[in-house]
Z-matrix of the N, CA and C atoms (Angstrom, degrees):
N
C 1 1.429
C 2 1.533 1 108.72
N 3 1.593 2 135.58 1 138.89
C 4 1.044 3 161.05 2 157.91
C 5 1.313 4 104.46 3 -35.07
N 6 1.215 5 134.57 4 137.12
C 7 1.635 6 112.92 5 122.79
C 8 1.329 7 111.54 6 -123.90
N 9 1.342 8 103.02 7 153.96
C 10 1.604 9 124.13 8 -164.55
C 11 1.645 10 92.57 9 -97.56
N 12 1.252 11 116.54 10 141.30
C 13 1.888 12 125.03 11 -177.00
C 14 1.934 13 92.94 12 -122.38
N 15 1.361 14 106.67 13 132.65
C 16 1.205 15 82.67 14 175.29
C 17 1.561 16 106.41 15 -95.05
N 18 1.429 17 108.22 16 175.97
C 19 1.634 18 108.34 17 -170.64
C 20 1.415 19 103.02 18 -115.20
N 21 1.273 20 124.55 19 114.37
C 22 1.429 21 139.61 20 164.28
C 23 1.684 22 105.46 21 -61.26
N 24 1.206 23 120.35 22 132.55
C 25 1.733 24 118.65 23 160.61
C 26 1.216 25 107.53 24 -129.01
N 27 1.153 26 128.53 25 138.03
C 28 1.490 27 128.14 26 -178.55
C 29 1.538 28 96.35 27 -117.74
N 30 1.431 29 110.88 28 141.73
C 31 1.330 30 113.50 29 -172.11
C 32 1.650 31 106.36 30 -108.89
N 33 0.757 32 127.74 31 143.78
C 34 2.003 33 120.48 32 174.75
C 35 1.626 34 99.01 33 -116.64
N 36 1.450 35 80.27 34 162.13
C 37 1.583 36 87.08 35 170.10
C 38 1.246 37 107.65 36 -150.40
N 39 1.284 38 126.97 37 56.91
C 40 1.365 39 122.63 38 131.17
C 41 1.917 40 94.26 39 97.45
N 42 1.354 41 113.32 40 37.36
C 43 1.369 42 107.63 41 -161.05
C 44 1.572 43 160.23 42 78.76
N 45 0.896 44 155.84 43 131.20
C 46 1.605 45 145.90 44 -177.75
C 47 1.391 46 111.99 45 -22.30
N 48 1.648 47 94.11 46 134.64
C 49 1.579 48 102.87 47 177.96
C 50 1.464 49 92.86 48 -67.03
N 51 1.677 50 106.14 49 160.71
C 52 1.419 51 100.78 50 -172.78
C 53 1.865 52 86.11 51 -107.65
N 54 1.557 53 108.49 52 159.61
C 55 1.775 54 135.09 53 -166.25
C 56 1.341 55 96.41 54 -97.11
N 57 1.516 56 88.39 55 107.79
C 58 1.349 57 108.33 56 153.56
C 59 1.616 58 142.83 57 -45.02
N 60 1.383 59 125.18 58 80.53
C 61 1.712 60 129.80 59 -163.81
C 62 1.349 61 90.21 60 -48.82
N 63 1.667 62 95.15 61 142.46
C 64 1.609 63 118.87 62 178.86
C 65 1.831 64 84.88 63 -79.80
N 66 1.577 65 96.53 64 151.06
C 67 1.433 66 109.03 65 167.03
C 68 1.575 67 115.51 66 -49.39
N 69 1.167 68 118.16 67 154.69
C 70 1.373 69 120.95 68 -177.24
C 71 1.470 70 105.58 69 -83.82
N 72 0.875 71 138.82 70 137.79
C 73 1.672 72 150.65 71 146.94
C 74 1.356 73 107.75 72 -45.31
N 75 1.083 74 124.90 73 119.21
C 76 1.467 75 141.97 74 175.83
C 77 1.978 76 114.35 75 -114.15
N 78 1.280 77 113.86 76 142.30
C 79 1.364 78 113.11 77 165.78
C 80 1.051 79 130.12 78 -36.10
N 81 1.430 80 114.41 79 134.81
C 82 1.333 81 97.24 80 -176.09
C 83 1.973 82 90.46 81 -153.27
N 84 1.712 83 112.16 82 71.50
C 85 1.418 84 123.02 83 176.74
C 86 1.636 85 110.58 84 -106.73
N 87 1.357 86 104.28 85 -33.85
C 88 1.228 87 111.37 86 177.06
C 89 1.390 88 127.36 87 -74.65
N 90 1.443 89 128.18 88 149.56
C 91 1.719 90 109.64 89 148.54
C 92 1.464 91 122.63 90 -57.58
N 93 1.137 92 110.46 91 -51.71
C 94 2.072 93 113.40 92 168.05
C 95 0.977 94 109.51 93 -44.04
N 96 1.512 95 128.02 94 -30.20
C 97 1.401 96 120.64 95 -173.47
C 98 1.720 97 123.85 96 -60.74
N 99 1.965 98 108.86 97 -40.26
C 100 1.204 99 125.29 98 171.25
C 101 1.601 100 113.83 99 -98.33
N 102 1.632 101 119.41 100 9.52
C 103 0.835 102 96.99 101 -172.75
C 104 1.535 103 131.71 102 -98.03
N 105 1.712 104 112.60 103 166.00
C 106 1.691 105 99.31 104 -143.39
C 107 1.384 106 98.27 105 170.01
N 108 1.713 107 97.85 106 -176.77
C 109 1.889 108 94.79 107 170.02
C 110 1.703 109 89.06 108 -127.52
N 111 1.222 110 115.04 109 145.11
C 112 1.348 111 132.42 110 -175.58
C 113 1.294 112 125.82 111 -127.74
N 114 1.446 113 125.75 112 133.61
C 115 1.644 114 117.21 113 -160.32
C 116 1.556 115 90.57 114 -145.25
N 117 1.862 116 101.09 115 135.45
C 118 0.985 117 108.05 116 168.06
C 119 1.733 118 115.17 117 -144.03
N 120 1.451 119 131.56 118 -162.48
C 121 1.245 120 122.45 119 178.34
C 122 1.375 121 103.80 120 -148.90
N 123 1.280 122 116.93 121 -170.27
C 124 1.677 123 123.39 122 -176.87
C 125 1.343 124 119.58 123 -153.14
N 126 1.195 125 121.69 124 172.09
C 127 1.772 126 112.27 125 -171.20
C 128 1.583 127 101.10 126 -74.57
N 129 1.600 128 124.65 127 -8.02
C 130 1.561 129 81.08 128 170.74
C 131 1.673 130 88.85 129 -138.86
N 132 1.150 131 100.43 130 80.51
C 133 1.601 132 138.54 131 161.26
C 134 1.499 133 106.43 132 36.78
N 135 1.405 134 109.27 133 54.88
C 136 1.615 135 88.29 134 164.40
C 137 1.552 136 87.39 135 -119.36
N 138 1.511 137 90.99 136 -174.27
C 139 1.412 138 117.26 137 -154.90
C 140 1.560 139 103.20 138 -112.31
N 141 1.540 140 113.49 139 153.73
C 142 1.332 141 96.54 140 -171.98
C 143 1.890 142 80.22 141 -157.92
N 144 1.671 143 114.53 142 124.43
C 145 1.266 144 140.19 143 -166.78
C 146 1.285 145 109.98 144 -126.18
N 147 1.297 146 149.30 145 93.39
C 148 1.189 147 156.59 146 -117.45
C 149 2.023 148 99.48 147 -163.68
N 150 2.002 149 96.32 148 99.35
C 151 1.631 150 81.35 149 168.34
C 152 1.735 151 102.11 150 -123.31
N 153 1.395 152 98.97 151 161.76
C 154 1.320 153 91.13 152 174.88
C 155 2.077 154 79.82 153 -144.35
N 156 1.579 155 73.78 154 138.26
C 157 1.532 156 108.70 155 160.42
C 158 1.535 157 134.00 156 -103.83
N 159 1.154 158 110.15 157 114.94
C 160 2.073 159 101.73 158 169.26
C 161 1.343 160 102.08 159 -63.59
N 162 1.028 161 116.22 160 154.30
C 163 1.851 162 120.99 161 -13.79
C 164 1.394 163 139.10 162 -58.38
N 165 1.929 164 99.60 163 -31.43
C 166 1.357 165 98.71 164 -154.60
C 167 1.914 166 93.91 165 -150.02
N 168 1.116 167 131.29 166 2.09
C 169 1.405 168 134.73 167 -160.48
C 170 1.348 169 119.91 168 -97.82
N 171 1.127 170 128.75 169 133.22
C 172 1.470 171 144.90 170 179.60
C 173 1.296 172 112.31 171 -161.46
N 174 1.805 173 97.98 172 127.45
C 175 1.419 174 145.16 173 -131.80
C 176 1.708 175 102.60 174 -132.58
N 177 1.326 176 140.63 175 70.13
C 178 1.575 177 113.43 176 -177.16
C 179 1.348 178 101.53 177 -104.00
N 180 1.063 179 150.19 178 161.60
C 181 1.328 180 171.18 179 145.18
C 182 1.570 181 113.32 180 -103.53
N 183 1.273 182 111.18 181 129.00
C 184 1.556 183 133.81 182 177.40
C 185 1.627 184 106.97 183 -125.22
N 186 1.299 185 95.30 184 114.08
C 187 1.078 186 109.99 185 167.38
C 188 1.657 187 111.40 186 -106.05
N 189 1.250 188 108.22 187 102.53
C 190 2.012 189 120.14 188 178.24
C 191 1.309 190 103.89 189 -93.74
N 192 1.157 191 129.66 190 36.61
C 193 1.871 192 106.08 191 166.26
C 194 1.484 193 111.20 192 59.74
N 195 1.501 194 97.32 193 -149.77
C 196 1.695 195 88.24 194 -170.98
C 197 1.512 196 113.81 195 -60.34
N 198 1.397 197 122.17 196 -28.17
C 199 1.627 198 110.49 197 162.71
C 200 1.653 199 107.95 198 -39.45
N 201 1.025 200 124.71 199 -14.41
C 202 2.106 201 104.03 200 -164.68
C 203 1.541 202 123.12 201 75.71
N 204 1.038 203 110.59 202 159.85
C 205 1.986 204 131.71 203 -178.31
C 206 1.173 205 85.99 204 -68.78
N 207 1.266 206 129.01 205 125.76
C 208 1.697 207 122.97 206 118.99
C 209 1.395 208 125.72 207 -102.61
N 210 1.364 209 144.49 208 161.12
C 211 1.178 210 163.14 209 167.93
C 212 1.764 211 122.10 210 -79.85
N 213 1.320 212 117.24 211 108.39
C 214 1.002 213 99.15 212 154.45
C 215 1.750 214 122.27 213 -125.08
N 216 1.371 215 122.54 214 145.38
C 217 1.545 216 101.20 215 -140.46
C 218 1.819 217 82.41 216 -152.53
N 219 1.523 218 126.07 217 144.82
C 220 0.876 219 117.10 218 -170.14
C 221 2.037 220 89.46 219 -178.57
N 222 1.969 221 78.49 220 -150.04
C 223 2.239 222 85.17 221 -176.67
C 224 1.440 223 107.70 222 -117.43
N 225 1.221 224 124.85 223 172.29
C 226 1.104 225 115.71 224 -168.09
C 227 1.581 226 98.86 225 -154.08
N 228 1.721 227 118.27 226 113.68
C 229 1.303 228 116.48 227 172.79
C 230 1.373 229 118.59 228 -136.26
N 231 1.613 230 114.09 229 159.26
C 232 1.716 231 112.83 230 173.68
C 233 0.997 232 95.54 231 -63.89
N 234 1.899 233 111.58 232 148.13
C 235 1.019 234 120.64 233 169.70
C 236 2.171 235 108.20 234 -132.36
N 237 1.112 236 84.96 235 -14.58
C 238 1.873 237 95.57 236 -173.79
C 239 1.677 238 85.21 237 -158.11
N 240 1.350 239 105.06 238 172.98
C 241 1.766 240 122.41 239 160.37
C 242 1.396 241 115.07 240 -45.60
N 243 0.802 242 151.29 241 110.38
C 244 0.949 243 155.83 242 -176.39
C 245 1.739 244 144.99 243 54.02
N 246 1.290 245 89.33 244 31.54
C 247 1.362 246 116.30 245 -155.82
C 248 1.999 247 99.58 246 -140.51
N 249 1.308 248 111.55 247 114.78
C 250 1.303 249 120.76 248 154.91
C 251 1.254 250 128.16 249 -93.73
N 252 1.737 251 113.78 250 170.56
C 253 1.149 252 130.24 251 176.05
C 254 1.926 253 111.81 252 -93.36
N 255 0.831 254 118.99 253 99.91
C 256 1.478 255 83.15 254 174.12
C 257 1.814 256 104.63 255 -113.74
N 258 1.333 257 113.30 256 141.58
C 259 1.954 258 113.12 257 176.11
C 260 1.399 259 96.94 258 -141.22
N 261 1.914 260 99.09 259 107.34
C 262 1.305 261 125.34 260 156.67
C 263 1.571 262 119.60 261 -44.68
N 264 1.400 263 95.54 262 117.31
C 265 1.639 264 98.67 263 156.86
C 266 1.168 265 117.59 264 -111.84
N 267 1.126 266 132.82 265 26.63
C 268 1.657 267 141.55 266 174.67
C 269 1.529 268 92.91 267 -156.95
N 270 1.166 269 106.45 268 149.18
C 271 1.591 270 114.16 269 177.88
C 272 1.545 271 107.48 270 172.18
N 273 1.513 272 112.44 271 88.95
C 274 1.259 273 125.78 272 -166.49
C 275 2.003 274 98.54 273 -102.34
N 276 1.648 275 95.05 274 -8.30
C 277 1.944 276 78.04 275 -178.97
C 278 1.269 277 89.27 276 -98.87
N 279 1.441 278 129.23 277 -37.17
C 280 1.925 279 119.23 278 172.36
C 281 1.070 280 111.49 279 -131.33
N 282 1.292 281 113.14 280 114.57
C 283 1.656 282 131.05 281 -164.68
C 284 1.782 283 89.86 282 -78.57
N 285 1.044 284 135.02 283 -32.73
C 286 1.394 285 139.33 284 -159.77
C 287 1.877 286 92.51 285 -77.02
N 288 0.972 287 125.72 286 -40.89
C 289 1.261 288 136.90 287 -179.81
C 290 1.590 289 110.23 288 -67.62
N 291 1.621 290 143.08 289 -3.16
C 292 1.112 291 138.71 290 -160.79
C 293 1.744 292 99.48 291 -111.40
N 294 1.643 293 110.09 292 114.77
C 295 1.611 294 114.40 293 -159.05
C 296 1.297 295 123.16 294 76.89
N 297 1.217 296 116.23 295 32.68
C 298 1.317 297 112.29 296 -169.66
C 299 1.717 298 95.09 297 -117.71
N 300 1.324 299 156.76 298 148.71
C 301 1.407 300 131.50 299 164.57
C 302 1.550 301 98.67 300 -76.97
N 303 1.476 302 105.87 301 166.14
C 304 1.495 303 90.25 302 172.89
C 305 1.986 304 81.67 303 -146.31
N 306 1.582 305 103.82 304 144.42
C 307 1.599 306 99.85 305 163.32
C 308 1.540 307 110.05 306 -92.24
N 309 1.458 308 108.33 307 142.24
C 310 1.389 309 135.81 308 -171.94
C 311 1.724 310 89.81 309 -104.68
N 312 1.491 311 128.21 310 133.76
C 313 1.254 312 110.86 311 169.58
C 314 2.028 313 92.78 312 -141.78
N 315 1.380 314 79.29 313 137.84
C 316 1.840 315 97.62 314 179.69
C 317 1.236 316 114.93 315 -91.40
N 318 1.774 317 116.41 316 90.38
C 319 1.352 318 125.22 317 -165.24
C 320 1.809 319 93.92 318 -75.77
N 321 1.274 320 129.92 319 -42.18
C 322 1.321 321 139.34 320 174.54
C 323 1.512 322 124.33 321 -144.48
N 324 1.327 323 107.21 322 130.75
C 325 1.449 324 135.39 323 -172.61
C 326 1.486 325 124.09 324 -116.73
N 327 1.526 326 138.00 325 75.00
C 328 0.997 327 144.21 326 162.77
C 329 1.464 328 136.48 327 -69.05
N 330 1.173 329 109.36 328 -9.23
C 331 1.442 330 113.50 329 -160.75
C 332 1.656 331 123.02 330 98.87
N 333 1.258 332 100.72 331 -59.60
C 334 1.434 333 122.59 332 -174.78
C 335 1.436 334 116.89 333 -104.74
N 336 1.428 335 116.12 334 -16.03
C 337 1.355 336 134.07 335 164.85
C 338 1.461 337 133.07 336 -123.32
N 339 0.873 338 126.80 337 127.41
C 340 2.286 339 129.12 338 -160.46
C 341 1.290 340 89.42 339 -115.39
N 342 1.428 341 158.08 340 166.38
C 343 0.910 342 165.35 341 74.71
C 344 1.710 343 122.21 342 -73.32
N 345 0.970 344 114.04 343 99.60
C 346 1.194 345 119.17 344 -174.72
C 347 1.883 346 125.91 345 -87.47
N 348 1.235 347 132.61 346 160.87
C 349 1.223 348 117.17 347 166.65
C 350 1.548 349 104.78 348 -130.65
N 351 1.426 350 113.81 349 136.94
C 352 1.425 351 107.55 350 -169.74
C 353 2.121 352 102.97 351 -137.06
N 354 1.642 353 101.32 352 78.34
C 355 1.551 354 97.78 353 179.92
C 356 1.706 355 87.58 354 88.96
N 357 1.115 356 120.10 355 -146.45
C 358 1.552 357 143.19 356 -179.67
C 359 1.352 358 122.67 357 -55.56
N 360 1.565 359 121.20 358 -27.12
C 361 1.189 360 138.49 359 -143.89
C 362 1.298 361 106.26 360 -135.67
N 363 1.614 362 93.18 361 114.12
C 364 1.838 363 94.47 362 172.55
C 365 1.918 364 120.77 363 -125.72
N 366 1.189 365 91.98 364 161.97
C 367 1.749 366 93.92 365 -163.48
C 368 1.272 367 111.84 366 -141.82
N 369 1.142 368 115.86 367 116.68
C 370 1.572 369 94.87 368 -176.29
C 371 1.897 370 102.85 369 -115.05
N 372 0.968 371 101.31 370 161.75
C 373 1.584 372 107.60 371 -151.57
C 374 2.213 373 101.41 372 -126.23
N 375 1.308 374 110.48 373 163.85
C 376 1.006 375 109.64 374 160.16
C 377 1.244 376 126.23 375 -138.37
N 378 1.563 377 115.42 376 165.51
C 379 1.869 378 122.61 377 -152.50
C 380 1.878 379 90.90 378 -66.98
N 381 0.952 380 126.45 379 123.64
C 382 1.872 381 137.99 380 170.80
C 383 1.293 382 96.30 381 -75.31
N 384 1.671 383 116.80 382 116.45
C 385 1.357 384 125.61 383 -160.00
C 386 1.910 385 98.51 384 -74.01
């Protein structure tokens, strides 16, 4: 009778994958600092288009599916480190939100990535090439 051995092969490759550096953290005191057009999404697929202009401008667009685009569009200033002001003067997705100040706070700043926190709700967005 035979016996069959099984054959182990171990393959290498030339060493440890090498670790990917987390993006660097960049400033983020200025309006110029974030400013840009920014696109992001959500678990139940709307769209969220976010520009801000220096000096003082902020631009979001919501796109809800069969709800429709609304606009909410207003100013946008430092108010602490990393933390803005923003007060809607247009605000067709929350009318309750138009004159109100609201703090904008920049949990992360990459350049290429914003994550923002706004009240309860955070989103982080990317630079729209």
């Amino acid at each position: 009778m035979r016996r069959i051995w099984p054959l182990v092969v171990l393959a290498a490759c030339g060493g440890p994958q090498a670790k990917k550096q987390a993006p660097v953290e960049m400033p983020a005191e200025k309006v110029s600092d974030l400013a840009g057009v920014w696109v992001t999404s959500d678990d139940m697929d709307w769209g969220y288009k976010m520009t801000i202009t220096a000096p003082s401008t902020i631009d979001v667009w919501i796109d809800r599916n069969k709800l429709g685009r609304c606009e909410q569009k207003g100013t946008i200033a430092p108010s602490s480190p990393r933390v803005f002001r923003v007060t809607y003067t247009r605000g067709e997705c929350n009318p309750q939100a138009v004159n109100v100040p609201i703090d904008l706070s920049i949990s992360s700043f990459t350049g290429n990535e914003l994550t923002v926190v706004v009240g309860d709700q955070k989103r982080t967005y990317q630079r729209s090439p």
